[in-house]
DOSE-560237 format. One line per field, with one value per residue (C-alpha): x, y, z; residue in one letter; residue number from 1. Coordinates in steps of 0.25 Angstrom, whole numbers. Layout:
// DOSE-560237
X <- [X:...]
Y <- [Y:...]
Z <- [Z:...]
code <- [A:...]
pos <- [NUM:...]
This chain:
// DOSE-560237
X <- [-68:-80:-84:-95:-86:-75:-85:-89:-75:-71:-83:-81:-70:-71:-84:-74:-62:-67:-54:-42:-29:-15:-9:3:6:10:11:12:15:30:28:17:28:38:27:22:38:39:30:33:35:32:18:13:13:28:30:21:30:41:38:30:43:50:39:40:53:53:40:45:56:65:65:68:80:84:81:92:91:98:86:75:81:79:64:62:70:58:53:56:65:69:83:77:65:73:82:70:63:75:75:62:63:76:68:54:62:71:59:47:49:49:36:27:23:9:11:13:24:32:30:37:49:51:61:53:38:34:20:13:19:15:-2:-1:4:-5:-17:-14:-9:-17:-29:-26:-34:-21:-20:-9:-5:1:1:-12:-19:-12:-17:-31:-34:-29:-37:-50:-48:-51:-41:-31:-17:-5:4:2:-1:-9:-18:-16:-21:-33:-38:-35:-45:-56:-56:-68:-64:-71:-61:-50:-44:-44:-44:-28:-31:-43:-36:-24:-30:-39:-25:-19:-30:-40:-36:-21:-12:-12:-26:-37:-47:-59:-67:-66:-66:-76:-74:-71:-84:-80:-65:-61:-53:-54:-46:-54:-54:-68]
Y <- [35:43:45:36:24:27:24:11:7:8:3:-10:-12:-11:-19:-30:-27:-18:-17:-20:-21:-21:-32:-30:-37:-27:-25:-11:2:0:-15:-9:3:-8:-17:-6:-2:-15:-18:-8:-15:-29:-36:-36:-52:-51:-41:-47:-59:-53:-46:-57:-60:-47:-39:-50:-46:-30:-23:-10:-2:-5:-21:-20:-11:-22:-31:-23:-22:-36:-43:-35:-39:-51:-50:-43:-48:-55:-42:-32:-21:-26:-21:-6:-7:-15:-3:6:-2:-1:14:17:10:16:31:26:23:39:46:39:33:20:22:24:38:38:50:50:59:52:39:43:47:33:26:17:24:30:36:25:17:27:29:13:14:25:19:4:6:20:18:32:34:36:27:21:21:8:1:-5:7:14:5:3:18:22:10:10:26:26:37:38:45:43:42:35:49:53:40:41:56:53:40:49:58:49:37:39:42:31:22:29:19:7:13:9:-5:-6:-2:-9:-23:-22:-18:-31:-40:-36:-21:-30:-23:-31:-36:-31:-41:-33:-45:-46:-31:-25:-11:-14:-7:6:4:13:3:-1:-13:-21:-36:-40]
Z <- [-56:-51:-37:-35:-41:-32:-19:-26:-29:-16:-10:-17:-14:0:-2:-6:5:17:24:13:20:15:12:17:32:42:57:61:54:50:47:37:31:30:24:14:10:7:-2:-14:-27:-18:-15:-2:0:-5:8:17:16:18:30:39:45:45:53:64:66:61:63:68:65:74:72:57:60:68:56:48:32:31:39:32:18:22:26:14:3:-6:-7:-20:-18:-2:-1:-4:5:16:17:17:28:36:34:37:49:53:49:57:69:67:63:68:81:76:70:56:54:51:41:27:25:38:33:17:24:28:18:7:10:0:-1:-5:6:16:11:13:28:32:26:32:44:49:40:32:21:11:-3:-6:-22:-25:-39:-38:-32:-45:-54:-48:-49:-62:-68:-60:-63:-46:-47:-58:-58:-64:-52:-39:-30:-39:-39:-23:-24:-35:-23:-12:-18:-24:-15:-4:9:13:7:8:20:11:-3:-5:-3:-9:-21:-19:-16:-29:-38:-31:-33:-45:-52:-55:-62:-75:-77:-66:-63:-65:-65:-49:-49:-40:-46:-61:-65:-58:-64:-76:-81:-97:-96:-86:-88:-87]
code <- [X:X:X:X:X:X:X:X:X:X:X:X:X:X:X:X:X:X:X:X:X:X:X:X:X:X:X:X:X:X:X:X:X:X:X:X:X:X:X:X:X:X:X:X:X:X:X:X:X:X:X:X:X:X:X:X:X:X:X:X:X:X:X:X:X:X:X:X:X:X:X:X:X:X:X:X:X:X:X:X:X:X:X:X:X:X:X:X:X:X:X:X:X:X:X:X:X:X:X:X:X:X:X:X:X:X:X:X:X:X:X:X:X:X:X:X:X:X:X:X:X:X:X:X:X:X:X:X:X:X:X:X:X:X:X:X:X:X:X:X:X:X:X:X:X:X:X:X:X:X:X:X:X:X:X:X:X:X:X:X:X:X:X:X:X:X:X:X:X:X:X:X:X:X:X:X:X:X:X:X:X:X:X:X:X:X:X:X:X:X:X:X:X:X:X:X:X:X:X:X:X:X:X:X:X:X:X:X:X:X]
pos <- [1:2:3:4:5:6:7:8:9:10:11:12:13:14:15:16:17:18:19:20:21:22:23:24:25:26:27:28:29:30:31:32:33:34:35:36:37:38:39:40:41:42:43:44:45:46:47:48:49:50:51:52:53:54:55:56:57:58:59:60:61:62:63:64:65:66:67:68:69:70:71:72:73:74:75:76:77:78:79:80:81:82:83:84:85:86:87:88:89:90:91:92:93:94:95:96:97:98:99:100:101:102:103:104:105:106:107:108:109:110:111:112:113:114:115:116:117:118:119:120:121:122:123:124:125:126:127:128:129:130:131:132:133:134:135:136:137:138:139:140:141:142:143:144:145:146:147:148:149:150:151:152:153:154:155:156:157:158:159:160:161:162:163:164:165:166:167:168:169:170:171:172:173:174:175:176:177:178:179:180:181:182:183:184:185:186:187:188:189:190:191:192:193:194:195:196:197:198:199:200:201:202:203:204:205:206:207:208:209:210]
C-alpha cells in the first residue's frame, strides 16, 4: 500500500471511531494483564463475563492469591483453556508480588517474564494502559494487513515490524484497535463486508464482496 493510502486509511478510520478502546473490562493494570492473558484463543465478551465478579473480589495480586487456584477455576471455568491460564494467573501473581512489588512492570521485556504473557499480550498492556504506541499482532490485525496489503508478512512480528514501520506516527497510539475492531466487525475472516468498508477502495484485496 503506498504512503499516501496509509494516511487516508488511518484517517478514515478514525474519522469513524476517534478514541477506539478495548473491549475488554479492566480496572487497573493487573486486572488488565489478567484480562488480556485470559483472552487468548477466547472472545472478549466471553472473558468480560467471566471476570465482572472475580475483579470485585481479586483485583491485585495479593486478593487472587487469596482466591487460590480452586476459587479462580471457578470464576473462570467458561472460558477455553482455563485450567492452564488459571495456573498461569496464579503465577504471575505469585512472580509480580516476588519480582515487582506487587505491581505491573511497565516494560516489555519485565512484563514477558510474567507466566502466560507473551509478546502480544505485552504490546496490548503497554499501549492500553500507558498510551505506548506499540501494535499488537492478533489474528485480526494479521489478517487485515496481509489482505488490505497495509503491511504484509508471513508471521505475526513480521506484520508487527512491517506496521510499526509504515503506520504514521500520528496513529500509532490507536492503530492496533483501529485494526483489530475493523477484523472484528467488517474485514471478518470468512467473508469481509466490503460493502460497509470505509477503506475497501484503498484495500488490495481481489476477492472483495461488492
Amino acid at each position: 500500500m503506498k504512503k499516501a493510502d496509509v494516511q487516508e486509511f488511518f484517517t478514515r478510520l478514525r474519522a469513524a471511531d476517534p478514541e477506539p478502546k478495548s473491549e475488554l473490562n479492566w480496572t487497573n493494570p493487573y486486572t488488565l494483564v489478567v484480562a488480556v492473558s485470559l483472552s487468548a484463543q477466547a472472545t472478549d465478551v466471553g472473558v468480560n463475563k467471566a471476570t465482572e465478579k472475580l475483579f470485585k473480589i481479586a483485583d491485585t495480586p495479593q486478593k487472587m492469591l487469596k482466591l487460590g487456584l480452586g476459587g479462580l477455576k471457578d470464576h473462570i471455568k467458561t472460558i477455553g483453556l482455563y485450567n492452564n491460564k488459571a495456573k498461569n494467573v496464579i503465577a504471575m501473581s505469585q512472580m509480580l508480588i516476588n519480582d515487582f512489588g506487587g505491581e505491573v512492570p511497565r516494560d516489555r521485556t519485565d512484563l514477558e517474564k510474567l507466566p502466560g504473557v507473551g509478546r502480544k499480550t505485552a504490546n496490548v498492556v503497554l499501549n492500553v494502559c500507558w498510551g505506548e504506541p506499540t501494535m499488537a499482532v492478533d489474528t485480526h490485525i494479521f489478517r487485515v494487513s496481509n489482505r488490505t496489503g497495509l503491511a504484509p508478512g508471513k508471521t505475526v512480528l513480521a506484520v508487527e515490524k512491517k506496521l510499526l514501520k509504515v503506520v504514521p506516527a500520528e496513529f500509532m497510539v490507536h492503530a492496533h484497535h483501529w485494526l483489530i475492531l475493523h477484523g472484528r466487525y467488517v474485514c471478518k475472516a470468512r467473508k469481509p463486508d466490503c460493502a460497509v468498508c470505509a477503506v475497501h477502495d484503498l484495500c488490495a484485496f481481489k476477492g472483495k464482496t461488492l
